[in-house]
The first five atom37 places (N, CA, C, CB, O) and aatype in JSON, in Angstrom:
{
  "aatype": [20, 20, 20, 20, 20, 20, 20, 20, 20, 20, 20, 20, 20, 20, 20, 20, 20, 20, 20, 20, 20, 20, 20, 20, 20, 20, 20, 20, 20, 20, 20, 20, 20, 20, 20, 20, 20, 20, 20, 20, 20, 20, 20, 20, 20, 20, 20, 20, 20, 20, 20, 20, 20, 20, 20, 20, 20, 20, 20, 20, 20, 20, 20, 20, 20, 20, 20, 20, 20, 20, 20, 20, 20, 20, 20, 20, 20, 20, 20, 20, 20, 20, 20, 20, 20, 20, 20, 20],
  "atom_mask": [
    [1, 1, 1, 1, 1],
    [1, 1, 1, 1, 1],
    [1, 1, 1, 1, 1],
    [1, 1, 1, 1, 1],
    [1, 1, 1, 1, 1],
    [1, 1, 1, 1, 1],
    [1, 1, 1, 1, 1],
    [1, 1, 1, 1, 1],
    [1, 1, 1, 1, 1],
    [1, 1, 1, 1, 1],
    [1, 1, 1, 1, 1],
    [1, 1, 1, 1, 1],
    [1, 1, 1, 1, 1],
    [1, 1, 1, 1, 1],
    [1, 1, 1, 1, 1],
    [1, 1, 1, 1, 1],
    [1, 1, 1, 1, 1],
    [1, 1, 1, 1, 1],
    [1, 1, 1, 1, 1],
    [1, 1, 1, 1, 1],
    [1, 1, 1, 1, 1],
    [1, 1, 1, 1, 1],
    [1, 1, 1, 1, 1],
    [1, 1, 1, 1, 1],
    [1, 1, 1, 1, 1],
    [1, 1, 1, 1, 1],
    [1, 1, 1, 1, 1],
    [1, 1, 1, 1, 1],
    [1, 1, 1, 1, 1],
    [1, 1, 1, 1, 1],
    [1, 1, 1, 1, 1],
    [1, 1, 1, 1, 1],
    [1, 1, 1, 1, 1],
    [1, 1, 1, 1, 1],
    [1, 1, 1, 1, 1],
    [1, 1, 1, 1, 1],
    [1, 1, 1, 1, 1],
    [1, 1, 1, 1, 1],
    [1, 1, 1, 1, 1],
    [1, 1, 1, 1, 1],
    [1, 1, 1, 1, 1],
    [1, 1, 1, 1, 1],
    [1, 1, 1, 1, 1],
    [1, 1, 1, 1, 1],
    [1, 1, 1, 1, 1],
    [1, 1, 1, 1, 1],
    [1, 1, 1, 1, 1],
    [1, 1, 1, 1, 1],
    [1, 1, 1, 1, 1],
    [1, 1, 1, 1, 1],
    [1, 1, 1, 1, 1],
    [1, 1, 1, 1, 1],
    [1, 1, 1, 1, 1],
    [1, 1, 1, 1, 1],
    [1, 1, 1, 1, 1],
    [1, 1, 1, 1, 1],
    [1, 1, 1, 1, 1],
    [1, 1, 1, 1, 1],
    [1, 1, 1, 1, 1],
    [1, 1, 1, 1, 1],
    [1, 1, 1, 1, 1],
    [1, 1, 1, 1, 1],
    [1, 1, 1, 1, 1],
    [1, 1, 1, 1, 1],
    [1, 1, 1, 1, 1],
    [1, 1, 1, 1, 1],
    [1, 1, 1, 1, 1],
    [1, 1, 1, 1, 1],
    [1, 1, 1, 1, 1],
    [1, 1, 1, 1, 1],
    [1, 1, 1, 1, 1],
    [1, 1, 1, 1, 1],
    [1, 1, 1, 1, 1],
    [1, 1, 1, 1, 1],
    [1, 1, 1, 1, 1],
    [1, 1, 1, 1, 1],
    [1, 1, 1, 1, 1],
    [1, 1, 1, 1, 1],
    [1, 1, 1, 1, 1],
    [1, 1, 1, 1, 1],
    [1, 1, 1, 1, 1],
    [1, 1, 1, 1, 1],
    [1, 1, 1, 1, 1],
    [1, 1, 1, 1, 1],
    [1, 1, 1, 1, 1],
    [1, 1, 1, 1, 1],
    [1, 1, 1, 1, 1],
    [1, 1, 1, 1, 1]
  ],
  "atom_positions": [
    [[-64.16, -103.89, 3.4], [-63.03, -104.3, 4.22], [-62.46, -103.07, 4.92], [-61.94, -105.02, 3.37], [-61.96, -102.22, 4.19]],
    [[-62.48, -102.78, 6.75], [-61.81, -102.05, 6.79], [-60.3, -101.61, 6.62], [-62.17, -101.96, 7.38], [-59.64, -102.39, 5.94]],
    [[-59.56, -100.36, 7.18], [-58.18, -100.53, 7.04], [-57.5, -101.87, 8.21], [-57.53, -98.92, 7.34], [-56.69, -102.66, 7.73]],
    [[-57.76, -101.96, 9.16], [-57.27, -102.7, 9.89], [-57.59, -103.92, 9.03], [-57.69, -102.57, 11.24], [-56.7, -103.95, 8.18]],
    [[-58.37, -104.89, 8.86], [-58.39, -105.76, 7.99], [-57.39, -105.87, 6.62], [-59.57, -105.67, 7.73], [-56.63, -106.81, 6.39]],
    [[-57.59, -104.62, 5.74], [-56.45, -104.54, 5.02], [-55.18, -104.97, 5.35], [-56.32, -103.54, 4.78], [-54.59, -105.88, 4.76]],
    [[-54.77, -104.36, 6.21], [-53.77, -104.35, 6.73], [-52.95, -106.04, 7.35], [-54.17, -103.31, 7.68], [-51.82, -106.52, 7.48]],
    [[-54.29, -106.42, 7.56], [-53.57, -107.65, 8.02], [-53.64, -108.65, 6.82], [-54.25, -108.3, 9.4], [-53.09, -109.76, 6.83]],
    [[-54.28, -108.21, 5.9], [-54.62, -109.09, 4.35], [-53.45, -109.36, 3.82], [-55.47, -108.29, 3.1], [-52.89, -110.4, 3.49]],
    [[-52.96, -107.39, 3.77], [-51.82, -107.6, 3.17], [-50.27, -108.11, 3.53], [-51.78, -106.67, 2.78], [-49.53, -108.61, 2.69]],
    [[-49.82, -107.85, 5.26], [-49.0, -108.86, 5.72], [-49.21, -110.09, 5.77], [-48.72, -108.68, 6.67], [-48.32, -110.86, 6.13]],
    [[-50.59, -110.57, 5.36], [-50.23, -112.03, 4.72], [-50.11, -112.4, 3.41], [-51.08, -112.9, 5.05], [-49.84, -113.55, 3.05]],
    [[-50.29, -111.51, 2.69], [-49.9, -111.41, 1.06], [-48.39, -111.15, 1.0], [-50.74, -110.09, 0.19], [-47.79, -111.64, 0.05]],
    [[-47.8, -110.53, 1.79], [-46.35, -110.06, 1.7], [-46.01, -109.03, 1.09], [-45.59, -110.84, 1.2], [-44.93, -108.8, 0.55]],
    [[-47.44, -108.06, 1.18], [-46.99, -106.4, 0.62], [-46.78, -105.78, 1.45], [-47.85, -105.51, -0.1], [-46.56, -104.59, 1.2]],
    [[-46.73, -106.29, 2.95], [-46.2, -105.57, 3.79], [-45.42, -106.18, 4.76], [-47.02, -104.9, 4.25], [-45.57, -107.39, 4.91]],
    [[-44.63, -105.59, 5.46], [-43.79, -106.12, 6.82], [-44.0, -105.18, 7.45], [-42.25, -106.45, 6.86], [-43.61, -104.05, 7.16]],
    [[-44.96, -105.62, 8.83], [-45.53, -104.66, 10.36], [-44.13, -104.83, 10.36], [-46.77, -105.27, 11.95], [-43.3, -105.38, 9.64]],
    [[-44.15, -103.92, 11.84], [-42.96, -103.21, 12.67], [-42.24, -104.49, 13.81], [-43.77, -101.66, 13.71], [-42.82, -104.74, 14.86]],
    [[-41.66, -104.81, 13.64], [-41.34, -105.82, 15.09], [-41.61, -105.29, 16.64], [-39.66, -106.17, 15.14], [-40.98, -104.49, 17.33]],
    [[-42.34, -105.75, 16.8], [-42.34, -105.44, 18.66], [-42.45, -106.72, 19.13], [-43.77, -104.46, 19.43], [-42.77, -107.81, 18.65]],
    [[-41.96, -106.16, 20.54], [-41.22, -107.51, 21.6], [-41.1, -106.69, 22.78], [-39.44, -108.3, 21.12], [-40.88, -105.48, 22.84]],
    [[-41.31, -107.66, 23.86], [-41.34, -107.4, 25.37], [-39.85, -108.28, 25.55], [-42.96, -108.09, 26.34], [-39.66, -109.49, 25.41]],
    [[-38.81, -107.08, 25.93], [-38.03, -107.59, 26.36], [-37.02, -108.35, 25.23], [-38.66, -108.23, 27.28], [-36.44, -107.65, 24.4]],
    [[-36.86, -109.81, 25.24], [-36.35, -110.72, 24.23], [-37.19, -111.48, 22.88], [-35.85, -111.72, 25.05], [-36.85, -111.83, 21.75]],
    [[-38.54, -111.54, 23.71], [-39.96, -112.28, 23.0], [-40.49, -111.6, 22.09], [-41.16, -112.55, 23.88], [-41.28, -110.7, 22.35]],
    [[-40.22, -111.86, 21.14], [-41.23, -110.88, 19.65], [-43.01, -111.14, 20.45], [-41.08, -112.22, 17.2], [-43.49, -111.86, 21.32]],
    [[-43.47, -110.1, 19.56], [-45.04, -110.03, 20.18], [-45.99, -109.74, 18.62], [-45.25, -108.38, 21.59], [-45.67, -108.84, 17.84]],
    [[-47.0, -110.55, 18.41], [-47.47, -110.05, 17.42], [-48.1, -108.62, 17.31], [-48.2, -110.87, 17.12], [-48.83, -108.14, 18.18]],
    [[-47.77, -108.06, 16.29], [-48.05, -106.32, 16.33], [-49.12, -106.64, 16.22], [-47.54, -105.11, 15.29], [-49.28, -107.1, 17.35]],
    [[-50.35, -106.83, 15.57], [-51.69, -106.47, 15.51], [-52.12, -106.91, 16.71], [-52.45, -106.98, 14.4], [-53.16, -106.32, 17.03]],
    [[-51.76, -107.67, 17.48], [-52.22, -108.07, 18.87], [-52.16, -107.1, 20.03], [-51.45, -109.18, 19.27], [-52.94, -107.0, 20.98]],
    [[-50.76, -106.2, 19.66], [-50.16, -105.19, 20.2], [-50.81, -103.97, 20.09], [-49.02, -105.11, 19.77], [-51.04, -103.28, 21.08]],
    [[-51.19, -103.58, 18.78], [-51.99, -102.77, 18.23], [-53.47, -102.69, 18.55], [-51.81, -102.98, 17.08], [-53.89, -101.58, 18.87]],
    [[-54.37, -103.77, 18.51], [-55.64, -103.85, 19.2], [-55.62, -103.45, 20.84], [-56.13, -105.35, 19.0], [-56.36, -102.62, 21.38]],
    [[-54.38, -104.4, 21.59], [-54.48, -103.8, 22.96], [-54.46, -102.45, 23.31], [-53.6, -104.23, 23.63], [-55.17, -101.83, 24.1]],
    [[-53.03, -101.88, 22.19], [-52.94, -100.37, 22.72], [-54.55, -99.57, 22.16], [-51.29, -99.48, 21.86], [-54.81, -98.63, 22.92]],
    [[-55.28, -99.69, 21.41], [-56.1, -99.02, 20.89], [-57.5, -99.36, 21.48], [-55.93, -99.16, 19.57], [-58.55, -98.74, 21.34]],
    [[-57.27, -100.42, 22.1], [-58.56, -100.45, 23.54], [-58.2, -99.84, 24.22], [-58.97, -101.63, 24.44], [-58.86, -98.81, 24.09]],
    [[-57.18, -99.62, 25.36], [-56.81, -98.98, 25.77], [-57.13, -97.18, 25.79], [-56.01, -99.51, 25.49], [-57.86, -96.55, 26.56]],
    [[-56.38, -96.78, 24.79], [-56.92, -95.46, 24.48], [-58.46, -95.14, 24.13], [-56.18, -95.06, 23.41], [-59.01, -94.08, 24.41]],
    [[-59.18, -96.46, 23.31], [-60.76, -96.12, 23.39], [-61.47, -95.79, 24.82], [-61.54, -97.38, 22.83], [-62.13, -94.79, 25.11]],
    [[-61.15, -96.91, 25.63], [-61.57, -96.92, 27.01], [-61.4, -95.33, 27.75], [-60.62, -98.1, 27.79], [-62.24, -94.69, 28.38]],
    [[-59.63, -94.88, 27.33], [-59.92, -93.72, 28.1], [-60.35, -92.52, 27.68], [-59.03, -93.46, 28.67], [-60.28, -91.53, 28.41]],
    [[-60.95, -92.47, 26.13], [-61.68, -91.56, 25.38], [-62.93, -91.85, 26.1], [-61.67, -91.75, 23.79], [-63.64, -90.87, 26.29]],
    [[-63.35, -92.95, 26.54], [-64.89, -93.72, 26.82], [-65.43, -92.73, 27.96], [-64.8, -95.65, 27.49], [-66.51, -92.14, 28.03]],
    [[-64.36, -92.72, 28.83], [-64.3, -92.22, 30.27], [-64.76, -90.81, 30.51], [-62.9, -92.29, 30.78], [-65.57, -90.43, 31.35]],
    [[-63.95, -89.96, 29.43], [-64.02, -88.53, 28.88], [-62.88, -87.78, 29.24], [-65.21, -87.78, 29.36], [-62.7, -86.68, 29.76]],
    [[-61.91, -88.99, 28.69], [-60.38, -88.32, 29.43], [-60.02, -87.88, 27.95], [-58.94, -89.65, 30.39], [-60.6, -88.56, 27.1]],
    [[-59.07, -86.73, 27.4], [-58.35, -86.73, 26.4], [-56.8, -87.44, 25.98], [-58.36, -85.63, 26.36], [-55.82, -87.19, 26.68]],
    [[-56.74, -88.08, 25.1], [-54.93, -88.52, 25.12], [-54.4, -88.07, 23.79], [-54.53, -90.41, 25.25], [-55.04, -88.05, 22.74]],
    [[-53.0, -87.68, 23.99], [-52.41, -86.78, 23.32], [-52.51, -87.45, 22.05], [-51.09, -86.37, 23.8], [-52.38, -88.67, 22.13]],
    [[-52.75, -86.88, 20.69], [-52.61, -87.96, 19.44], [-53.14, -88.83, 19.45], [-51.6, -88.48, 19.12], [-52.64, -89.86, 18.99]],
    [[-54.63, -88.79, 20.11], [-55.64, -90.03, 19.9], [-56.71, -89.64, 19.28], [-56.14, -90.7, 21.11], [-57.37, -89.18, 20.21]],
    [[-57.43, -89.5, 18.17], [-58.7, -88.89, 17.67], [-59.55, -90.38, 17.54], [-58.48, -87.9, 16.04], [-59.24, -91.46, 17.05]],
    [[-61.2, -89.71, 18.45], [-61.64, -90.94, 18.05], [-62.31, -91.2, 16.75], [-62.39, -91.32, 18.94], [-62.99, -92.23, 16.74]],
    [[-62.3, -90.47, 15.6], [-62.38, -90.53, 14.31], [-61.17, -91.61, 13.82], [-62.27, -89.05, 13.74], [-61.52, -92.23, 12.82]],
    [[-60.59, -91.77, 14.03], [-59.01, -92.01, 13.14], [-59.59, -93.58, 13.84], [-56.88, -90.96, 13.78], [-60.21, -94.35, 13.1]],
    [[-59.36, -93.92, 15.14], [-60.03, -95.4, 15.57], [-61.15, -95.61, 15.0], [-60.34, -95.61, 17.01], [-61.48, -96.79, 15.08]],
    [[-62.05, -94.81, 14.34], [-63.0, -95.61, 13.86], [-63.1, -96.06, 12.38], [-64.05, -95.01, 14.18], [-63.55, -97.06, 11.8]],
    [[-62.35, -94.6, 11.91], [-61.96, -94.63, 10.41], [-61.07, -96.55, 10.37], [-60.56, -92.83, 10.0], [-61.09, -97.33, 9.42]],
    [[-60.56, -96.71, 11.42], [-59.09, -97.51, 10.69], [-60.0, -98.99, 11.3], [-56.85, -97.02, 11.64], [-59.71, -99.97, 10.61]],
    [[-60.77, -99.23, 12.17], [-61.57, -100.25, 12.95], [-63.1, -100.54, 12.0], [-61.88, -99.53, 14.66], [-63.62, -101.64, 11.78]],
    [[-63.47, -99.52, 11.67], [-64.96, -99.43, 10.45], [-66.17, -99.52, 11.86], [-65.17, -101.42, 8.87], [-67.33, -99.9, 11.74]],
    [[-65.46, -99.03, 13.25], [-66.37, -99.21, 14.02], [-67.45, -97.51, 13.67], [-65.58, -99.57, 15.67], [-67.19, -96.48, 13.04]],
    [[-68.98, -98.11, 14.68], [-69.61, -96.73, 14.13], [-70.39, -96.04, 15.75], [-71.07, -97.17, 12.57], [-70.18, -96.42, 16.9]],
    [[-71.32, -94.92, 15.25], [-71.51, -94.8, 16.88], [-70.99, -92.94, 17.48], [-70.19, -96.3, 17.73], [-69.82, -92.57, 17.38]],
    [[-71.95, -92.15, 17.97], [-71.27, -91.25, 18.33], [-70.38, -90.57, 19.35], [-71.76, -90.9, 18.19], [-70.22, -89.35, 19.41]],
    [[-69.67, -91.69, 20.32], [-69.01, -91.34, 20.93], [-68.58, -92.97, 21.38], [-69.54, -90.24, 21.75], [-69.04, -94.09, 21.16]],
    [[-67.02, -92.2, 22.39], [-66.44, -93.69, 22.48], [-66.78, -94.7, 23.2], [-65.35, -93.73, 22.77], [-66.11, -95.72, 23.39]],
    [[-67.89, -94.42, 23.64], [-68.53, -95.44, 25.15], [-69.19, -96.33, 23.97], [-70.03, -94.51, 26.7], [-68.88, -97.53, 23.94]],
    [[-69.87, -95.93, 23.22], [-70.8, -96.59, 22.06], [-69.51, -97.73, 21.55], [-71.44, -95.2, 20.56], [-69.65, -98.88, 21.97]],
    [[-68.57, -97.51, 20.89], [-67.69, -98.2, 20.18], [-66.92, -99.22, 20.58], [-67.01, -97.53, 19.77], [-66.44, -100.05, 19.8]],
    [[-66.76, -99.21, 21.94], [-65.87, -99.95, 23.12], [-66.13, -101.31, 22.56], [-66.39, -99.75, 24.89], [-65.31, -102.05, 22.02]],
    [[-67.97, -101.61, 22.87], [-68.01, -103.29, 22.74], [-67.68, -103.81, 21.08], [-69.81, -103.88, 23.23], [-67.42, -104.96, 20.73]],
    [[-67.76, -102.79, 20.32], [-67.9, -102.9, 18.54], [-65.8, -103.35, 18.78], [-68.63, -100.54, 17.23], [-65.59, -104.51, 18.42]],
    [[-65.38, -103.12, 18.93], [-63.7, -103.01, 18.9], [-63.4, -104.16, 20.32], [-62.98, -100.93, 19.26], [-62.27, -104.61, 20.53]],
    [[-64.5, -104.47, 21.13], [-64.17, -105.63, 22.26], [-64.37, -106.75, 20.99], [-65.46, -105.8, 23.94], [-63.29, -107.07, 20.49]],
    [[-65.27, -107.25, 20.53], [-66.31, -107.64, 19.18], [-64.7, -108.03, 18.67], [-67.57, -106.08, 18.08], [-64.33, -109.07, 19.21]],
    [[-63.54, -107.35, 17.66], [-63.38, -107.23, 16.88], [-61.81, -108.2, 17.53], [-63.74, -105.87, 16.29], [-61.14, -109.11, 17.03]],
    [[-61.72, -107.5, 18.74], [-60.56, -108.4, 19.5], [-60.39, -109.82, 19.78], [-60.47, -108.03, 20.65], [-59.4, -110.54, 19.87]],
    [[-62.24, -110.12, 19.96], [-62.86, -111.37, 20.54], [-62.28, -112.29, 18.53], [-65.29, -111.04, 21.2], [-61.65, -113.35, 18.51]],
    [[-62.62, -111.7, 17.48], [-62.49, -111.92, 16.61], [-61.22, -112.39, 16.13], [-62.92, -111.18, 16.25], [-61.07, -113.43, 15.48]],
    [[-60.25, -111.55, 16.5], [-58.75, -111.79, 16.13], [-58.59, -112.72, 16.86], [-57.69, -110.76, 16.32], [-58.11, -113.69, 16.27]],
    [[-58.77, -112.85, 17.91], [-58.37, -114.01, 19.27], [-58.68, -115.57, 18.58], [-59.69, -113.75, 20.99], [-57.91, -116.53, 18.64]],
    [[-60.07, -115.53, 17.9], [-60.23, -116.9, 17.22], [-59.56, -116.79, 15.82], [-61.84, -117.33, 17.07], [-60.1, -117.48, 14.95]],
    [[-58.65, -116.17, 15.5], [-57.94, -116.31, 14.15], [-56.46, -116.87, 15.14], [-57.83, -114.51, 12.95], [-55.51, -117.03, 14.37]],
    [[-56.28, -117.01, 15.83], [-54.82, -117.17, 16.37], [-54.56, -118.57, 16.66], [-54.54, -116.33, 17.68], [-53.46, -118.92, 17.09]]
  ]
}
């Protein structure tokens, strides 16, 4: 099981409470929030841009995606979004 999986195991066990985020007035589900922002930053690791406090170790460590660079990982973490999308 990776950490991201964990993670959502355990906010449904109730050992944890994610962070509230919301656009505006509208709560937003964080892991939904969390996958977008972290495509995002894969994509622009993909490119061969750097972003401040983004290692692409740490996205793969926390995703269980594999692969030596971020162009490789993109569709493994598209894969994983496509995944959450049918849990909703």
């Amino acid at each position: 099981m990776t950490k991201f999986e964990q993670a959502m195991q355990d906010v449904k066990d109730g050992k944890i409470v994610p962070p509230s985020v919301s656009y505006g007035s509208t709560p937003i589900d964080y892991f939904g929030y969390q996958l977008a922002v972290h495509k995002f930053d894969l994509n622009i690791l993909a490119i061969g841009m750097k972003k401040k406090g983004v290692k692409l170790k740490d996205l793969k460590d926390y995703y269980g995606l594999t692969g030596k660079t971020a162009k490789e990982c993109v569709p493994q973490l598209k894969e994983i979004i496509n995944q959450y999308k049918a849990t909703l």
